[in-house]
N, C-alpha and C positions, 0 to 999 in steps of 0.2 A: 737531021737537024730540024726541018721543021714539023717531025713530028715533037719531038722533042718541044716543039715552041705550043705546038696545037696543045701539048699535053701540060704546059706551063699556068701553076697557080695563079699568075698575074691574071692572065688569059678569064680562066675561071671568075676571077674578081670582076674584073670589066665586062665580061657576059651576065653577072649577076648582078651590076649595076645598072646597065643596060636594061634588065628583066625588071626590076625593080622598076625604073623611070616611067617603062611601057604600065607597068599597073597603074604606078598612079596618076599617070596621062591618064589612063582609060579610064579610072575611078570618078576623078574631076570630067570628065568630058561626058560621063553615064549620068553624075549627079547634075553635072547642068540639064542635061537634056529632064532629066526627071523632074526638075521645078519644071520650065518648060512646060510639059505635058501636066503638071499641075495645074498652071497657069490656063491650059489652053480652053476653047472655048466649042470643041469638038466632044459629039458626042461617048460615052461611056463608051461604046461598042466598039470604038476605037482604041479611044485613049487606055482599056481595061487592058487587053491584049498587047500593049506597047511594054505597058509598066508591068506587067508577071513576067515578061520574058527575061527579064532579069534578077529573078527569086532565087538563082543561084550562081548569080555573082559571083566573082571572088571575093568580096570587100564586104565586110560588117556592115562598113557605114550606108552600103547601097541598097544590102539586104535589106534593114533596119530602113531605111528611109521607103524602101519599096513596102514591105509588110505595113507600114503607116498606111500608104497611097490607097493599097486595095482594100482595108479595112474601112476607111472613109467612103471608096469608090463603093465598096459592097453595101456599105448603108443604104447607098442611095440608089444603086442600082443590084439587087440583091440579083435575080435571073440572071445579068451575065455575068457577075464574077463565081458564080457554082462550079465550073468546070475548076477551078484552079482552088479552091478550100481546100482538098487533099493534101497539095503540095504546103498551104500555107501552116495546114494544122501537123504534116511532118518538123516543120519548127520549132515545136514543141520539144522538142527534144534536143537542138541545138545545144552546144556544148556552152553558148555565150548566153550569159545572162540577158544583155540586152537583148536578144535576138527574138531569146523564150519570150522575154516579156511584149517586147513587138505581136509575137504571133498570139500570143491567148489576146491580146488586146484587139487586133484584128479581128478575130474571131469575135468577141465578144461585140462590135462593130455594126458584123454582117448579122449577127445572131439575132440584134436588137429588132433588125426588118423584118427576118426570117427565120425562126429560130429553124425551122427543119433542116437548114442549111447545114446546121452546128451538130444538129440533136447526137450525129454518131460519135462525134467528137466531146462529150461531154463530159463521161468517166476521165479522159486526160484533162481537161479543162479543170477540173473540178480538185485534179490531184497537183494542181501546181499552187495549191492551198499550203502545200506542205514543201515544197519548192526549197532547196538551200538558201536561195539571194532574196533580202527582203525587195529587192523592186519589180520582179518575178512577182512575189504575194498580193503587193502592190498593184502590178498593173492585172493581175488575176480578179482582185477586188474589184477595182474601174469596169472589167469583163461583163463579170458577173452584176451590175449595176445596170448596163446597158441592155444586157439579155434580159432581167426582170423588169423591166420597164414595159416591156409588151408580155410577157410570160411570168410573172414570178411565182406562179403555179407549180414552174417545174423544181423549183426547189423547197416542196414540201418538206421532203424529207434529207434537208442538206446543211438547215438553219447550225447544227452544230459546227459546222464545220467553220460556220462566219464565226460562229458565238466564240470559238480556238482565239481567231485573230482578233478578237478585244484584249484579248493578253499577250498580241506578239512583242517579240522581243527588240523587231524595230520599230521608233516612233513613228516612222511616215507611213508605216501598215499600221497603229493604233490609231494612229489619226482618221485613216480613209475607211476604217474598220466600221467604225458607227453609222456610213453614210450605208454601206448595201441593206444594213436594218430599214434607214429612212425609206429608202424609193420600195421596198418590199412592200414596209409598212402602210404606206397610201392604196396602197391596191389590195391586199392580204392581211390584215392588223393581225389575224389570229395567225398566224405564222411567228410572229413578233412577239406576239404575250407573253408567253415564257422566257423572254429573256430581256422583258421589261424592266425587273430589278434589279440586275446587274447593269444594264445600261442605266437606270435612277443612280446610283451610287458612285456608277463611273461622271455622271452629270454634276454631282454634288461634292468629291473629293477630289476626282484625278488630279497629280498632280500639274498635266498639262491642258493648258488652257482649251486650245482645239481640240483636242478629244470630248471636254467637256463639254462644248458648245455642241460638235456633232452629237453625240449622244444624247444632250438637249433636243434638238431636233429631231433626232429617229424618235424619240418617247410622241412628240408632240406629232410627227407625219400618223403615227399607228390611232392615234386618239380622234384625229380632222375625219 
């Protein structure tokens, strides 16, 4: 008979509500601590290693809000978050759209201080251009923005791949699409020239207004 109880679907239920309660205790109780440590006024060398040890959470949202942290943390202190880029640019391949997008954005974060940090990481970087979720593209574009800001050299030969997403099929990647031209543009113009007149034309017709204004702008960054 009590096995009979131990083996009882009830049982099951209220053991897996139980398990349930405990995650999202522990989700809510990681996510406080993690503002917290946002908050805090202790150095990088601390605070870095607090917030990657939880890069494999169980919870999205922890993940997600941790891949934020070290991407900002890696801006500013590019030497100590190196040890842990491995794990963040494994992300990349995450099954959840926000996750990817988190991580190439990260990346693109750390890259901006340091690009050596990223450089092995690039080839995947560069292929989340083609990414199934437009916020994936999206926050790929932001990446890639932040890395040419001190490097835009290294996408000599990659400008097609931007020039793709002036045509994407979602608006909030045609939107942001025009701006990696602009920041290229300021530093590189010859990189940009060839795809001057298709950015003229998306400035002069598109039908959406913010496209046209960015696109206005990358003509006018390439020209300064």
């Amino acid at each position: 008979m009590i096995w009979q109880s131990f083996l009882n679907s009830d049982f099951y239920l209220d053991r897996g509500v139980l398990l349930l309660f405990k995650i999202n205790s522990d989700e809510k109780e990681t996510y406080q601590e993690l503002i917290g440590l946002g908050k805090s006024k202790d150095n990088s060398d601390a605070i870095i290693p607090k917030v990657a040890k939880y890069l494999d959470f169980p919870s999205n949202k922890i993940k997600a809000k941790v891949l934020w942290m070290l991407g900002e943390l890696g801006l500013k202190n590019p030497q100590i978050i190196e040890p842990y880029v491995n794990n963040i640019a494994k992300e990349l391949e995450n099954e959840k759209p926000k996750i990817r997008g988190r991580a190439v954005g990260a990346l693109g974060r750390i890259g901006r201080e340091k690009f050596d940090l990223i450089k092995p990481y690039l080839p995947i970087i560069l292929s989340k251009a083609k990414d199934s979720h437009p916020d994936v593209r999206m926050n790929f574009i932001w990446a890639c923005e932040n890395i040419a800001t001190n490097t835009s050299e290294i996408f000599d030969t990659s400008m097609d791949i931007f020039a793709k997403l002036l045509d994407d099929e979602g608006i909030r990647v045609r939107r942001e699409s025009p701006e990696v031209f602009r920041v290229i543009g300021k530093r590189r113009p010859d990189l940009v020239k060839p795809y001057t007149k298709k950015l003229k034309i998306m400035s002069e017709i598109d039908p959406d207004n913010v496209v046209k204004v960015h696109a206005a702008g990358s003509i006018k960054a390439s020209k300064s």
